[in-house]
C-alpha positions as CSV (number, residue, x, y, z in Angstrom):
1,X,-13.1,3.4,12.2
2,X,-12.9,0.1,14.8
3,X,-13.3,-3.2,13.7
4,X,-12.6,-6.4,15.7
5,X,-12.5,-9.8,13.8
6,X,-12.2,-13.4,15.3
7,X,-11.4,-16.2,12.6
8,X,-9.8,-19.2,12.2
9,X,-7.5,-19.7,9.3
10,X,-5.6,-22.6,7.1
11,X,-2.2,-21.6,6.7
12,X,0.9,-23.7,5.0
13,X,2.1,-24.1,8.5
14,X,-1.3,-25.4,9.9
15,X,-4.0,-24.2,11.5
16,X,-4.0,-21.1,13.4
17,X,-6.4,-18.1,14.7
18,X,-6.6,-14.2,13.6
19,X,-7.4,-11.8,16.1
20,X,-7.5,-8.0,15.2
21,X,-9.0,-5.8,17.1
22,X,-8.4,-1.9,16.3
23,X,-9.3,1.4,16.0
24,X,-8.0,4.4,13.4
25,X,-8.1,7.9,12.2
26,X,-10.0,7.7,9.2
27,X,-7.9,9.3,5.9
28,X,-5.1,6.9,7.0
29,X,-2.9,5.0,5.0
30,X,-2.0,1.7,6.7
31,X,0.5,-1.0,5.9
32,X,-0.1,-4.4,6.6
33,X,3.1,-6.2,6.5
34,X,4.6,-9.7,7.6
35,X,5.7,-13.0,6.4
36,X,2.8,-14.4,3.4
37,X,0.5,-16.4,5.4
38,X,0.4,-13.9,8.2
39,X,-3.4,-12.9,7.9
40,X,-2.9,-10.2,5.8
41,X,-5.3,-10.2,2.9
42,X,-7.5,-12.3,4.6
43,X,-8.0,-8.7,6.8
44,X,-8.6,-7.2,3.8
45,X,-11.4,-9.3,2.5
46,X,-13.2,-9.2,5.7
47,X,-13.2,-5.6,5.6
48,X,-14.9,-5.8,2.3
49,X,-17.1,-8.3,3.4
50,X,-15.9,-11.4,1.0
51,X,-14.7,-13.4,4.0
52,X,-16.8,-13.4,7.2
53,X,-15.2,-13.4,10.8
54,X,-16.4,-15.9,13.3
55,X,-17.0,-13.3,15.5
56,X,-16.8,-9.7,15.4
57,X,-17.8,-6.0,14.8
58,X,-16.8,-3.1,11.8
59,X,-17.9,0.3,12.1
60,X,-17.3,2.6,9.6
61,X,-18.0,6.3,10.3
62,X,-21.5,5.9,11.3
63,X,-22.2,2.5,9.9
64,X,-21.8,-1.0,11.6
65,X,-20.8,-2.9,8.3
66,X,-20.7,-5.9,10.4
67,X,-21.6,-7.4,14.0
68,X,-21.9,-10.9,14.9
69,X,-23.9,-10.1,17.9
70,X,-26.8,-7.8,16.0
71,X,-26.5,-10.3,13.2
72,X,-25.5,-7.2,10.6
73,X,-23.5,-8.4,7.4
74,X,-23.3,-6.0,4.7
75,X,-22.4,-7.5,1.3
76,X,-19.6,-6.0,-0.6
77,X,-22.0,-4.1,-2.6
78,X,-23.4,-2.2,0.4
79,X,-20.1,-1.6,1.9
80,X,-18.4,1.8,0.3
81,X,-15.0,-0.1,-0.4
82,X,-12.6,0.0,-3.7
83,X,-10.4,-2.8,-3.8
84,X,-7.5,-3.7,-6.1
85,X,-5.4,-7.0,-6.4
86,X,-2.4,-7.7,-8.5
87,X,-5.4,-9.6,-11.0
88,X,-6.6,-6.1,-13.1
89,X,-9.7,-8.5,-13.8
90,X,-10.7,-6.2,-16.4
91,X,-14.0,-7.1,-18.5
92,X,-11.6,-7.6,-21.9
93,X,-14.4,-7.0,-24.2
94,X,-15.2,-3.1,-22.6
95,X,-13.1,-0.7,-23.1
96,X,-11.1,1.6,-20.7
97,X,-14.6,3.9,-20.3
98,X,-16.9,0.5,-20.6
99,X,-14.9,-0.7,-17.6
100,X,-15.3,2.2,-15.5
101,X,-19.4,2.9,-16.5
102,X,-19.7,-0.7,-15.6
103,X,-18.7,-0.3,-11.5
104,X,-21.3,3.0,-11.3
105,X,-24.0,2.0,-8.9
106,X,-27.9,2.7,-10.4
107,X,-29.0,6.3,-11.3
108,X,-25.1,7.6,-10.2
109,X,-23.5,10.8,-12.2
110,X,-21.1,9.7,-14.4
111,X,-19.1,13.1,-14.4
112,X,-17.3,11.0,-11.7
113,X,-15.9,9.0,-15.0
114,X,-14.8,12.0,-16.6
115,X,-13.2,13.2,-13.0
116,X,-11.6,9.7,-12.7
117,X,-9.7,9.7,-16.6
118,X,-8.6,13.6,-16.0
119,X,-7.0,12.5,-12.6
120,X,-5.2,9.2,-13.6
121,X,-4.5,10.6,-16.9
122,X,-6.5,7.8,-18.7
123,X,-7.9,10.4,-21.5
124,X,-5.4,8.9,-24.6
125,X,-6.3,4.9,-23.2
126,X,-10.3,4.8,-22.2
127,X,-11.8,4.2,-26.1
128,X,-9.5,1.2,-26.3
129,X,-9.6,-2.2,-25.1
130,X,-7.1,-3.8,-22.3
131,X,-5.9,-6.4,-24.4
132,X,-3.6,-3.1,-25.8
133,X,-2.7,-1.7,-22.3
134,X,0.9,-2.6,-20.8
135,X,0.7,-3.6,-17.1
136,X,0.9,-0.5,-15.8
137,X,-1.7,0.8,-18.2
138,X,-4.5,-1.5,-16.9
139,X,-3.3,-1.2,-13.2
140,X,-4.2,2.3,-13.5
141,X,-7.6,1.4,-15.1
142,X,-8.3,-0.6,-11.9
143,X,-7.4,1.7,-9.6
144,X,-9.7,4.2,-11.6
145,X,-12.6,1.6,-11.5
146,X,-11.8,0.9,-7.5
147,X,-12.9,4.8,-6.8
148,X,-15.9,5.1,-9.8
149,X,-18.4,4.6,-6.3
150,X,-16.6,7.3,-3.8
151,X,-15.4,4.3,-1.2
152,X,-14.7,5.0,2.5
153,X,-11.7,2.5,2.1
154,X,-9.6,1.4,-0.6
155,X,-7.8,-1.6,0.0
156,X,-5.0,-3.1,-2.1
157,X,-3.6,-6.4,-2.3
158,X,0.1,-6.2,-3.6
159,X,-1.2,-4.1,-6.7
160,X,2.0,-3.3,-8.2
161,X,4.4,-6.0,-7.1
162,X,4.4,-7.4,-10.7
163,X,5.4,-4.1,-12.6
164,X,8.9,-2.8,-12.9
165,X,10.3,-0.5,-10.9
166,X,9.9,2.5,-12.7
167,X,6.7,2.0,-13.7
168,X,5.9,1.0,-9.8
169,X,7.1,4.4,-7.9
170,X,4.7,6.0,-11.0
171,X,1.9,4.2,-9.7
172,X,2.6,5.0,-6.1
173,X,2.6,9.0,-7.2
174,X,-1.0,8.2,-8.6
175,X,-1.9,5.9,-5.9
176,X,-1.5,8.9,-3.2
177,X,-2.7,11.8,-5.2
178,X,-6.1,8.9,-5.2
179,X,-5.5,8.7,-1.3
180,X,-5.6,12.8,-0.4
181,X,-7.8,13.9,-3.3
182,X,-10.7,11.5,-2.3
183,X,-10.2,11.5,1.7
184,X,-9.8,7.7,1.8
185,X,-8.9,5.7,4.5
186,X,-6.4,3.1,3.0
187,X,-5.1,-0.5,3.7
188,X,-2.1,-2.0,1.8
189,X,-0.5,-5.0,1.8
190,X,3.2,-4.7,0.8
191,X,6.5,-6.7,1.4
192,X,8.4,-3.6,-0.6
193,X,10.2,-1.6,2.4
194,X,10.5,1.5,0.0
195,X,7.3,1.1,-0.7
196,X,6.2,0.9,3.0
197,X,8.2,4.4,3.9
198,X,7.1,6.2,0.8
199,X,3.3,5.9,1.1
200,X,2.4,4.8,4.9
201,X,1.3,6.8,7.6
202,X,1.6,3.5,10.1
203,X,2.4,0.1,9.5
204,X,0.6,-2.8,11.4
205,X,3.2,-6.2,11.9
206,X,1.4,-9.4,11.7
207,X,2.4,-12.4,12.7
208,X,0.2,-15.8,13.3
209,X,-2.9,-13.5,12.8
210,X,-1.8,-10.9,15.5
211,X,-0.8,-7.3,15.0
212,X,2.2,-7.7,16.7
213,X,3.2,-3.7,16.2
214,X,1.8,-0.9,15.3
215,X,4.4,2.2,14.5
216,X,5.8,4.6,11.4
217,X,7.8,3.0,8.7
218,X,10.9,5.3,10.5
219,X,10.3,3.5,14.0
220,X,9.6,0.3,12.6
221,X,12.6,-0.3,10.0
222,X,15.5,1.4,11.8
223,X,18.0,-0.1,13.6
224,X,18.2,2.7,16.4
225,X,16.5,6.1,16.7
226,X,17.9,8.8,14.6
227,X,17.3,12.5,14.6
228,X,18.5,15.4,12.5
229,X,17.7,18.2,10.3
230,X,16.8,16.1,7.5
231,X,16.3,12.0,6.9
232,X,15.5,10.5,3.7
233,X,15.7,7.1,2.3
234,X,17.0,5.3,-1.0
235,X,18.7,2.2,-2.6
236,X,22.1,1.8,-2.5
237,X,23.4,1.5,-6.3
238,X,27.5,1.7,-5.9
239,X,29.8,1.7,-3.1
240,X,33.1,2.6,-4.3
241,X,36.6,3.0,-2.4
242,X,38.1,6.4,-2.6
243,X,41.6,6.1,-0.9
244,X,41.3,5.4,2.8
245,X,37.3,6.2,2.3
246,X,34.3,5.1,0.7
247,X,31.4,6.8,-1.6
248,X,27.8,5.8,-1.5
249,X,25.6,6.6,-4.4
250,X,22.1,6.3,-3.7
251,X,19.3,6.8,-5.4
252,X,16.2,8.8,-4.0
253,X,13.4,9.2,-6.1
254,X,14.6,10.2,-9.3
255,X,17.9,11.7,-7.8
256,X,21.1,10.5,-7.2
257,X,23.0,11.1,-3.7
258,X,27.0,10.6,-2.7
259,X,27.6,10.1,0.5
260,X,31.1,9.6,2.6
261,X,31.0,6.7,4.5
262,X,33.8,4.9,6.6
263,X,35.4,0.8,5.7
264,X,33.0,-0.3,8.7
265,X,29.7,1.7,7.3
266,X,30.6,0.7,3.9
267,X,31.6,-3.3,4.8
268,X,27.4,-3.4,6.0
269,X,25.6,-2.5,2.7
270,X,25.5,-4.0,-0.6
271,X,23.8,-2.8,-4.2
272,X,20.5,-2.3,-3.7
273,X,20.2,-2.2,-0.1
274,X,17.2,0.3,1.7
275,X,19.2,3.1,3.4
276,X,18.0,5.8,5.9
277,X,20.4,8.9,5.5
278,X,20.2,11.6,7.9
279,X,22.5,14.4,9.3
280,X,24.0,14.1,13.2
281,X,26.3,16.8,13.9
282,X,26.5,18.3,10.9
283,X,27.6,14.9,9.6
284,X,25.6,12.7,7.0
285,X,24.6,8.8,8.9
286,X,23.8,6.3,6.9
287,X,21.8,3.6,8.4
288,X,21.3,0.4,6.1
289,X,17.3,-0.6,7.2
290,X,16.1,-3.8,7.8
């Protein structure tokens, strides 16, 4: 996949210019992250053809989805994309399986539906309407409705920054099971650092419209290189003094992990801090992440 856009954007701070110009591995999953106003999402919707570049060139596979200079501009419709926002913008007088039959392009098989409500578990929830879902419920529904045409990408917008956590890291299970079973190449836009390391292949920095960095989550949010046996990160829920030493309890997953840590490891992390944890010498390191 390469693309190369050219456009000139209003941001809070004034005026200034995005310029991307890259090329991936397709089945990908790629983080855009940086401050709001950074050129993010408005990425995203030139990739799906709702905003157009000034100047510039997509190719997808074997498809130019867009060039300036051969005067090629395929609508959203023609471009194979799924794309979910933090808005479900569900049709609230469909139901689950209304919503989904309605994003099937003409004449397609609608086993994909049944494929779709086995794999996001939507069988108890698609005769009813979204008016009775829960957040997480009709998030799951758009995702669904994002893949009903087999997209090349699927792009998300902050998807699941307004659901609790719990519900969230459930989402991000389904939203990479979506990610390998269908081959997709995937852009997100997330300000969660757990979030970032737990689903991202590479994350892409922006700043005034550039990519500033490209690089792993690892790479990008440690403070110095680490390597050992095993790395792993979590949130930091107690820190508690232990005679002359302290013990870290952090949560990974679903799992809780105590780790020894010294006055001057301890005195640099709070509840609910991002940690990296990884062995050195046969010793656990723990490494608070930016």
């Amino acid at each position: 996949m390469i693309f190369q856009f050219t456009k000139k954007l209003n941001a809070a701070n004034g005026h200034f210019r995005l310029e991307v110009d890259a090329e991936i591995t397709e089945g990908n999953l790629i983080t855009l992250y940086g401050e709001s106003g950074a050129g993010k999402t408005s990425i995203l919707r030139m990739l799906a053809g709702l905003l157009q570049p000034e100047r510039g060139y997509l190719k997808v596979g074997e498809e130019v989805w867009y060039s300036a200079e051969e005067k090629i501009n395929l609508s959203p419709q023609q471009r194979k994309i799924g794309i979910v926002f933090q808005d479900y913008a569900l049709f609230p007088n469909m139901t689950v399986r209304q919503n989904l039959e309605f994003a099937l392009y003409k004449n397609q098989d609608k086993r994909v539906i049944a494929e779709l409500v086995d794999l996001i578990e939507l069988g108890d929830l698609q005769y009813r309407r979204p008016e009775t879902l829960s957040g997480g419920q009709k998030q799951r529904v758009a995702l669904a409705r994002a893949l009903v045409r087999r997209p090349k990408l699927l792009l998300l917008d902050e998807p699941l920054s307004a659901l609790d956590k719990a519900m969230r890291d459930k989402l991000q299970n389904y939203i990479l099971k979506l990610h390998r079973n269908f081959n997709l190449t995937t852009f997100l836009v997330s300000h969660e650092v757990k979030e970032v390391f737990k689903m991202s292949n590479e994350v892409w920095v922006l700043k005034d419209g550039k990519i500033t960095s490209r690089s792993t989550p690892l790479s990008l949010f440690s403070q110095t290189d680490v390597s050992g046996k095993f790395k792993f990160t979590g949130e930091v829920i107690d820190v508690e003094k232990s005679d002359v030493i302290f013990i870290i309890t952090i949560l990974v997953a679903n799992n809780i992990v105590k780790v020894v840590a010294d006055e001057r490891e301890a005195s640099q992390l709070s509840v609910g801090d991002e940690v990296l944890v990884a062995s050195k010498a046969f010793n656990p390191l723990i490494q608070k992440i930016n």
